[in-house]
VOLUMRO-728532 format. One record per residue (C-alpha): residue in one letter; x, y, z. Coordinates in steps of 0.1 Angstrom, whole numbers, plus 5000, padded with zeros to 4 digits. Example, Ala and Ser with C-alpha at 12.3 -4.5 7.8 and 13.67 -1.06 7.14 Angstrom:
<recs>
A512349555078S513749895071
</recs>
This chain:
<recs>
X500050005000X501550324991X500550655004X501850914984X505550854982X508350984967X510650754951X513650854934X515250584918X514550244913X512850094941X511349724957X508449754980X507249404989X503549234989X502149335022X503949685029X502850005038X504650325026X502850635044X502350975033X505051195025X507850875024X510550944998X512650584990X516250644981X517350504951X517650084956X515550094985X514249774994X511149725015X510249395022X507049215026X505249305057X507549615059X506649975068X508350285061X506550575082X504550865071X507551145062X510150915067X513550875044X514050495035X517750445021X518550105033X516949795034X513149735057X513149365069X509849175071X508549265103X509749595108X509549935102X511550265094X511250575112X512350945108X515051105089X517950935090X515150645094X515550475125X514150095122X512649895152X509949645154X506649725137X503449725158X501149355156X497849395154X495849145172X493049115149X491248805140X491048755103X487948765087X486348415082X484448255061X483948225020X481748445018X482548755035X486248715014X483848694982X481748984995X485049184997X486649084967X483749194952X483249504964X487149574961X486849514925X483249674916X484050004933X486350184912X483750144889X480350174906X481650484930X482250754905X479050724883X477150724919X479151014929X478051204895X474851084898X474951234934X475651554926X473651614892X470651534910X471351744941X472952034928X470752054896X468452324908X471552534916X473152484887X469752554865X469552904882X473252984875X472452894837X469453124832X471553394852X474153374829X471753374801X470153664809X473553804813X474353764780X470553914764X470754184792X470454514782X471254874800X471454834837X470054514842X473254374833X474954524863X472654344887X472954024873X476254034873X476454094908X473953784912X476653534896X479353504922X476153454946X474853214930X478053034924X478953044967X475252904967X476452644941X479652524964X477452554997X475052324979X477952034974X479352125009X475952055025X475651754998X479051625019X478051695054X474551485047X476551215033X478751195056X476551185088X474450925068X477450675058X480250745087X480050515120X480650595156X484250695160X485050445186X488850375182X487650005166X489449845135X488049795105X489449585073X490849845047X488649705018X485749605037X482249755026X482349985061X486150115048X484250155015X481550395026X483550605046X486350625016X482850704999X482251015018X485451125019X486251144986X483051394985X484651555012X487251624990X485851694959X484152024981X487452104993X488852094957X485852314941X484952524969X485952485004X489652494991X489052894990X487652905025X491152775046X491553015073X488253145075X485453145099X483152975072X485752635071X485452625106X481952645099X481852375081X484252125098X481452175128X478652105107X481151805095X480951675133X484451815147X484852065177X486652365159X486852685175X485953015156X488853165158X490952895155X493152945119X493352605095X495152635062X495052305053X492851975051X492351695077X492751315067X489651085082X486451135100X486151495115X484151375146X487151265156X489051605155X489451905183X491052215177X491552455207X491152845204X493453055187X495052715170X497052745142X497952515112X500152585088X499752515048X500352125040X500752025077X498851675082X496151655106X495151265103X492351075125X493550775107X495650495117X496850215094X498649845102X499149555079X497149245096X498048975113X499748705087X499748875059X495248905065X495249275044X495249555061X493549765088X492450115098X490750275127X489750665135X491550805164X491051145181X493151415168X493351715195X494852025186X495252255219X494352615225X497152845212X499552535199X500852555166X501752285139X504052405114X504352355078X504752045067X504351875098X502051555111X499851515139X498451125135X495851025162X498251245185X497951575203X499251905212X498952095245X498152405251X500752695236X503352435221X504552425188X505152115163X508452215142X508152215104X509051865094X508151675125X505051445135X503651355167X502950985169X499750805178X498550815213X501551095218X500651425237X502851665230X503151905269X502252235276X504452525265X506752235246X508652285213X508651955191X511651875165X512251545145X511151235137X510451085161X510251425183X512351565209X510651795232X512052115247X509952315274X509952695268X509352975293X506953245290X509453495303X512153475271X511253205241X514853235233X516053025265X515552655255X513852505287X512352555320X514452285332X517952235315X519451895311X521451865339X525451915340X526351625344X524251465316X526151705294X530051575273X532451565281X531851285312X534251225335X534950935365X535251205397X538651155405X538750985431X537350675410X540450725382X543050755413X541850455427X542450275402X545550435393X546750295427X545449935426X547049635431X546849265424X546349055457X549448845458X548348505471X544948525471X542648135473X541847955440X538947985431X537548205465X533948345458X533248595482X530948845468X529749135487X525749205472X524049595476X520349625474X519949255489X516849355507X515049465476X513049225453X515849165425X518649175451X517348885474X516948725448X520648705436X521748675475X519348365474X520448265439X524648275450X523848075481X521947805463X525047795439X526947655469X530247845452X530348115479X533048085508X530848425524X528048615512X528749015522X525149235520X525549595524X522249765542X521750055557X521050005599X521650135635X524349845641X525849515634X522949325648X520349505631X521949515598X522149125600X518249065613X517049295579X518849065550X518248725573X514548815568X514748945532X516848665523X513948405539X511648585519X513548475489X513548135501X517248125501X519047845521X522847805539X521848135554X525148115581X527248225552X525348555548X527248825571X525249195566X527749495566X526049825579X526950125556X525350425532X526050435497X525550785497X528650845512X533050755505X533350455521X529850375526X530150635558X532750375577X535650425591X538750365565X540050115585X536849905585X536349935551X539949815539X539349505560X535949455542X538149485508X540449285517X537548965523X535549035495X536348885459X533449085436X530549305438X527149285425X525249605426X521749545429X521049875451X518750175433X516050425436X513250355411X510950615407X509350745378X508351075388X511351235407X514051405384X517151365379X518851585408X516851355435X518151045416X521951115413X522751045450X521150685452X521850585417X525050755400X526950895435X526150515448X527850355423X531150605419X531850485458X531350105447X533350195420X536250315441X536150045465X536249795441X539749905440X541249905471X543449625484X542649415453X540749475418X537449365425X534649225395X532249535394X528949375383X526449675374X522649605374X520949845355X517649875333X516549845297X515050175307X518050355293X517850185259X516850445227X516250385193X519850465179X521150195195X518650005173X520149845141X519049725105X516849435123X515249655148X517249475181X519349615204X522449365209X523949325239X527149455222X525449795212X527050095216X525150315245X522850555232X522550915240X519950955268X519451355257X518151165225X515251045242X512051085216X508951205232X506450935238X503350905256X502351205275X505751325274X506051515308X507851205322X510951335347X512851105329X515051105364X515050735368X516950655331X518850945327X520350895363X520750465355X522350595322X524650815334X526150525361X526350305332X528750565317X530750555348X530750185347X532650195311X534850425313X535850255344X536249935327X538450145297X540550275325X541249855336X538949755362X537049475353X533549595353X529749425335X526549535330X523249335339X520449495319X516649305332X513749395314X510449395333X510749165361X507948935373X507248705401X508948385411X508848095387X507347885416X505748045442X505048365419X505748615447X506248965430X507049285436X504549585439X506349775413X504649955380X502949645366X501449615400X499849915400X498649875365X497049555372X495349695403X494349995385X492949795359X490849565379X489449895397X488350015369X487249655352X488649805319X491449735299X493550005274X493449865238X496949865230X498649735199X502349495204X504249395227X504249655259X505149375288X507649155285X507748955316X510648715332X510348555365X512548695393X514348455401X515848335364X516848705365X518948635395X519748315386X521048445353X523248755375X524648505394X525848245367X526948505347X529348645381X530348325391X533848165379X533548035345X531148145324X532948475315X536048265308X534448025290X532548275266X535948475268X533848805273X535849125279X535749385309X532849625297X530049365285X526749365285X524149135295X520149115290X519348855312X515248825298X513548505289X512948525247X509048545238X508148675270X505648905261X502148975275X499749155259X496749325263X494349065248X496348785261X496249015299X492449005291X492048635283X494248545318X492148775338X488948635328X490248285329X491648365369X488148455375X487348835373X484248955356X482949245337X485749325321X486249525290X488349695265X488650055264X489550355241X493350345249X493350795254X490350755274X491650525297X494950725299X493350985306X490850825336X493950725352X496151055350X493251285358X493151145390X496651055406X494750985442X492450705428X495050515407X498650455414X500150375377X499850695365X503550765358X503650425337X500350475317X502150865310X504850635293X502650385271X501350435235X498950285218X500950135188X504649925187X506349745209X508249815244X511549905245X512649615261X511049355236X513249505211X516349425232X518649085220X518948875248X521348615234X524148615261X521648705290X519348375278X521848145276X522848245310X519248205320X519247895303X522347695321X520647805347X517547675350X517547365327X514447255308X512147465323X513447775297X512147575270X508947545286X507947885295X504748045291X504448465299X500848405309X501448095335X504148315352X500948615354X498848345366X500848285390X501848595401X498048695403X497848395432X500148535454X498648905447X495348805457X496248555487X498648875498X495249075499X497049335475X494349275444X490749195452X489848835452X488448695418X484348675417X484448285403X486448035415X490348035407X491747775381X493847515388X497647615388X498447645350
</recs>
């Protein structure tokens, strides 16, 4: 399907591709079957099957996989065969017949006016000249009447719902818009930027202000469009209601109408897109940049690119660039603090130290994922002492916290845990020196586990837990004996140019540019919690440039335990909860949750840290891990078939803004309103994008069998179970299943 494109050479587009609007192919592009190159996008390299190119330079990823059943049955494939071949030619003799029977009285009245012109004689001339360009803006109200009746009569509900592009309900509302445009073309054309096409886009069903100023067309039904006061939009910017996906299995294609909102005193620049997205109030859409579907574009934001960055303005100067710069220290060049690059300046090798001694000291080992890997490095039976740094009064206390954490794990041989009191915060974890060079002397490696997730806070109440944490680990990793600095971080701080040709992120990617984040979802996200992860993942490389032997643990979304399913009350939580309050799910297309039980995570951390598998893989200082189950993802119809089958009722898909919108209006009511602000309605998550081949094979010498075996929606069952008998989610009106 190809939306006028540009193509400039000789091209290959595949059987089952979209091209969207405003696309130019390079010469020898290639675009493979199933492909999609985005609406104002610049393809000049190969789209796989399965993926799609975005932007200029196009960035590929994963296309969005819409869930739709294909049609079945002969007869309703006959009944659109049909219709796909009989209405090129049936459509524009009904569409003349249309308007020569409608407008003929008009058009009869401008013939005997002009007729009477011509036998006029004196000054009756003069009038009936006057009475032609009357008669002909009666003439075009006429057709643009004719449009507004046909289109009320032929157009659906706009409900968000897909429809099969072909099918006789695509058909009559193609129907309508082509009169639509043929009203534009003769008359309404004239009328952009005036009152009367605001006029008539009401009568047409949208909610346009009067003084809002449109000098150009919108693409879809107009029920679906809102356009603030004092709006602007510039000459051959797109306004589009209309969102289009190949279906599932090469089944055709599909399109749905989605709400366009354009808000009071925003502006979208020439030649820029808004598609099912929406502006807030006094921002501005750059020429040559599109806001994506489900996208809301803050407040007082300028928007730039494909996909967008946004930059916050102040009312006081529009010159400065933002409210809120980035921070400093986000900012080249980036630099270990010193202390870090004199530590390991001074370092030296431990001259007879053990074969093969294991004595890892663990942060965070009283949180979900860091129990976890104390539990999983006990069970490994490789550990001559478990250190666990935790933040208490004294000894004693320090010790009864990760006994109980590590119980809750389920972790065994707990006499070889020993719990070390101390602040990350703080050069030597707030200890005295000598303490803490006896500590360095005992411990063999560390696994840092320890951070601050929030999705609200910014950056400045994120460095201390997250990057200042991990520069002290960093430095006592150093003392007394170079230390194996194991980083856990997130997939959080993955963005698309670390993407390549196939639309993965492998573990060997280059880290991305966090000030290159695109704006997604609401877009007023602090982005505190990546850009501070990021930035300690920066500290962790160049430390492992400068010779200390350091790797990076990146988990996806991390769900309950393969066994007993205990889980965390983290995002997903929330979601879940918020969506059983509600008894209405977000229709969302691909992959969004990508789930891995807790423990393989751990499991995988600590295989990956113990002797051998490093050496046997002969990985370098500075790799990366993704330690994430492969087709692990959970979506929202397969969320929808798990929660019925558990046993809750009444439940039901929603429009996916509306529901958005429920849960941010009211922050009090629902917790998971910072995660729904980061969702869209189309693609995949981040994290479902990421290669996991190093992290799964870990996973997999880990666990055995039971890799091969997993199933996403078993692990939610079972993490549902333990919600419920917890009391945390409300217990399920029928009975619960047996144990999947």
């Amino acid at each position: 399907m190809l939306l006028t494109h540009q193509a400039l050479g000789q091209c290959e587009v595949g059987q089952g591709s979209v091209v969207g609007a405003g696309a130019v192919l390079l010469p020898h592009s290639q675009v493979e079957a199933g492909a999609v190159v985005g609406a104002m996008s610049v393809a000049g390299r190969p789209v796989r099957s399965g993926l799609q190119l975005v932007g200029n330079p196009g960035v590929i990823m994963r296309r969005a996989t819409l869930e739709q059943e294909p049609m079945p049955g002969w007869g309703r494939h006959f009944l659109r065969r049909s219709v796909q071949c009989l209405y090129p030619l049936v459509a524009p003799m009904l569409l003349q017949m249309l308007l020569l029977t409608t407008l003929l009285p008009a058009m009869y009245v401008l013939t005997l006016l002009l007729d009477m012109l011509v036998r006029s004689q004196h000054g009756a001339g003069l009038v009936l000249a006057v009475a032609l360009p009357a008669a002909y803006v009666a003439l075009g109200w006429c057709l643009c009447l004719l449009a507004v009746l046909v289109h009320r009569l032929l157009s659906g509900s706009v409900n968000g719902s897909w429809c099969a592009f072909g099918s006789v309900r695509h058909f009559l509302a193609t129907f309508s818009e082509q009169l639509n445009s043929m009203s534009i073309a003769i008359f309404m054309g004239m009328a952009f930027g005036s009152p009367f096409y605001n006029f008539w886009l009401k009568a047409m069903g949208g909610n346009v202000a009067s003084d809002a100023l449109l000098l150009t067309a919108v693409a879809g039904d107009y029920r679906a469009l809102t356009i603030g006061r004092g709006a602007s939009v510039d000459k051959e910017a797109v306004l589009s209601c209309r969102r289009l996906l190949p279906g599932p299995k090469g089944a055709g294609f599909y399109i749905c109408q989605s709400r366009v909102v354009i808000g009071p005193g925003s502006s979208v620049s020439h030649s820029a897109a808004v598609v099912a997205g929406e502006t807030g109030r006094l921002s501005t859409l750059a020429p040559l940049s599109a806001v994506a579907p489900s996208t809301r574009l803050p407040a007082q934001t300028f928007a730039v690119g494909l996909p967008p960055q946004a930059f916050p303005w102040s009312k006081a100067s529009l010159v400065k660039p933002s409210t809120r710069p980035l921070p400093r220290e986000l900012r080249p060049p980036i630099l270990l603090p010193i202390f870090v690059s004199r530590a390991i300046g001074r370092m030296k090798v431990l001259q007879g130290q053990q074969a093969g001694e294991f004595a890892p000291l663990v942060t965070g080992s009283t949180g979900f994922l860091g129990r976890s890997i104390v539990a999983a490095l006990l069970e490994s039976r490789a550990c001559s002492r478990v250190f666990c740094l935790v933040r208490a009064a004294d000894p004693a206390a320090a010790q009864h916290r990760v006994i109980e954490a590590a119980k809750k794990a389920g972790a065994t041989h707990l006499h070889l845990l020993e719990a070390v009191p101390g602040d990350l915060q703080q050069r030597n974890f707030g200890r005295p020196l000598a303490d803490v060079q006896r500590l360095a002397g005992r411990v063999t490696h560390v696994l840092h586990a320890a951070a601050k997730v929030n999705l609200t806070e910014p950056f400045e109440l994120m460095k201390k837990d997250n990057v200042d944490a991990t520069a002290h680990l960093l430095e006592f990793c150093c003392i007394s004996k170079p230390k194996p600095f194991h980083h856990i971080s997130t997939m959080g701080i993955l963005t698309p140019e670390m993407l390549d040709r196939h639309g993965s992120v492998r573990e060997s990617a280059t880290l991305g540019d966090i000030r290159a984040l695109p704006l997604y979802g609401t877009g007023d996200q602090a982005n505190g919690y990546p850009q501070s992860k990021w930035l300690a993942e920066v500290l962790v490389l160049e430390a492992a440039r400068q010779g200390l032997p350091c790797y990076i643990h990146r988990p996806g979304l991390i769900g309950g335990h393969s066994v007993t399913g205990a889980a965390a009350e983290d995002v997903f939580f929330h979601f879940l909860a918020d969506v059983l309050k509600l008894r209405r799910l977000p229709q969302m297309d691909g992959r969004k949750f990508n789930v891995t039980p807790v423990d393989w995570v751990a499991k995988a951390i600590a295989r990956i840290a113990l002797p051998g598998f490093l050496e046997e893989g002969k990985l370098p200082s500075g790799s990366v891990f993704h330690p994430a189950a492969p087709n692990n993802a959970i979506t929202t119809n397969m969320l929808a078939a798990v929660l019925k089958r558990f046993g809750y009722g009444h439940l039901a898909f929603m429009d996916f803004v509306d529901w958005r919108d429920s849960i941010v209006g009211s922050p009090l009511d629902f917790k998971s309103w910072s995660f729904c602000a980061a969702l869209s309605v189309e693609g995949d998550g981040i994290d479902s994008m990421a290669e996991t081949m190093l992290g799964a094979k870990a996973i997999r010498e880990a666990v055995g069998e039971a890799f091969d075996k997993y199933d996403p929606a078993d692990c939610l069952v079972r993490m549902l179970r333990w919600y419920t008998a917890q009391g945390l989610l409300p217990q399920p009106e029928s009975a619960w299943p047996d144990a999947a």
